[in-house]
C-alpha positions as CSV (number, residue, x, y, z in Angstrom):
1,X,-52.9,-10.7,37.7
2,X,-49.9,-9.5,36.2
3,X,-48.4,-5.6,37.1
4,X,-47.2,-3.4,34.4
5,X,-43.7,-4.1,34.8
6,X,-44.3,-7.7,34.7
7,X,-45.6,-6.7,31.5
8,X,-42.9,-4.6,30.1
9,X,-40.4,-7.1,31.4
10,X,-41.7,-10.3,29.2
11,X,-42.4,-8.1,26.4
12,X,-39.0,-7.2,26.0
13,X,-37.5,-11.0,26.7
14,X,-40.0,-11.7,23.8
15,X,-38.9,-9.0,21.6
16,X,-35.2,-9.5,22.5
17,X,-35.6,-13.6,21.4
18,X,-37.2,-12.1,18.2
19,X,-34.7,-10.1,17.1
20,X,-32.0,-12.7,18.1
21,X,-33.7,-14.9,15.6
22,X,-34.1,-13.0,12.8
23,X,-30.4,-12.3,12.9
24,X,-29.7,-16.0,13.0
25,X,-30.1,-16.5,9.4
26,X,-27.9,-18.2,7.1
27,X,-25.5,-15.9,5.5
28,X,-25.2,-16.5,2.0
29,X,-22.1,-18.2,0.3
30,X,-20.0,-15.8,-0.9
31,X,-17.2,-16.7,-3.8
32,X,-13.3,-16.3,-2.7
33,X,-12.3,-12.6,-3.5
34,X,-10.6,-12.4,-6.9
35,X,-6.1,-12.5,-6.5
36,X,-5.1,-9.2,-6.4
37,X,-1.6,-8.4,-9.5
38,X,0.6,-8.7,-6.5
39,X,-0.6,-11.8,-4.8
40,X,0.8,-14.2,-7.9
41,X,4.2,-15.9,-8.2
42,X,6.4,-14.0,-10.6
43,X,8.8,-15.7,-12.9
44,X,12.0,-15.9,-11.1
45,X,15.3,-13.8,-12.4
46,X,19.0,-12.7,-11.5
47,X,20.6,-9.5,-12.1
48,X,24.1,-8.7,-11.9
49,X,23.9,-5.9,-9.1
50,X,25.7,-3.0,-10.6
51,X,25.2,-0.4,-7.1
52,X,29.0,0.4,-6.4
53,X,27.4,1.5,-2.6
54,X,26.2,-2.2,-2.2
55,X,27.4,-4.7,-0.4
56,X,26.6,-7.2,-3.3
57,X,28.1,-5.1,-6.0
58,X,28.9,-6.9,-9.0
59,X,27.2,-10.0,-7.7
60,X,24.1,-12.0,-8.9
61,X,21.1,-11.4,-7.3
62,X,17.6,-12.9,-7.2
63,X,14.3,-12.4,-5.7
64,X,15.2,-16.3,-4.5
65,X,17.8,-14.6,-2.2
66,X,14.9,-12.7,0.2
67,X,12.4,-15.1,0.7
68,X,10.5,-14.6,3.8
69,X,11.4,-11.0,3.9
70,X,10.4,-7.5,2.6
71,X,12.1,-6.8,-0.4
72,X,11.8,-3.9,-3.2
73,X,13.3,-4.3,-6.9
74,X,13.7,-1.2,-9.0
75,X,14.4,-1.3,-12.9
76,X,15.8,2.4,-14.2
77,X,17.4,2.7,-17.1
78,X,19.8,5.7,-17.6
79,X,21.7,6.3,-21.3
């Protein structure tokens, strides 16, 4: 005959398995997320770089010119 903590001991192996397979089910298929605005090509351009501080003042510069690196563009206009 078994003793209590035989018991105890092979009602938790059993429990454990259960709950391991009921966690085993198949996840459902989700789609890919939607792209976010910035994770799309933009057009390419060049601007003439009118920053008299810069080291590419009066130079063409594109987007093109930083690949593979962080880079920040700013448009102001000023009248």
């Amino acid at each position: 005959m078994r003793n209590a903590a035989s018991t105890r001991h092979w009602f938790g192996l059993a429990l454990a398995a259960f709950v391991f397979v009921l966690g085993c089910g198949d996840d459902p298929v989700k789609p890919p997320p939607a792209p976010l605005p910035g994770d799309q090509a933009v057009p390419d351009f060049a601007l003439i770089d009118v920053n008299p501080n810069s080291t590419s003042h009066s130079q063409t510069i594109s987007p093109r010119q930083h690949l593979g690196r962080v880079s920040a563009w700013y448009f102001g206009h000023a009248n």
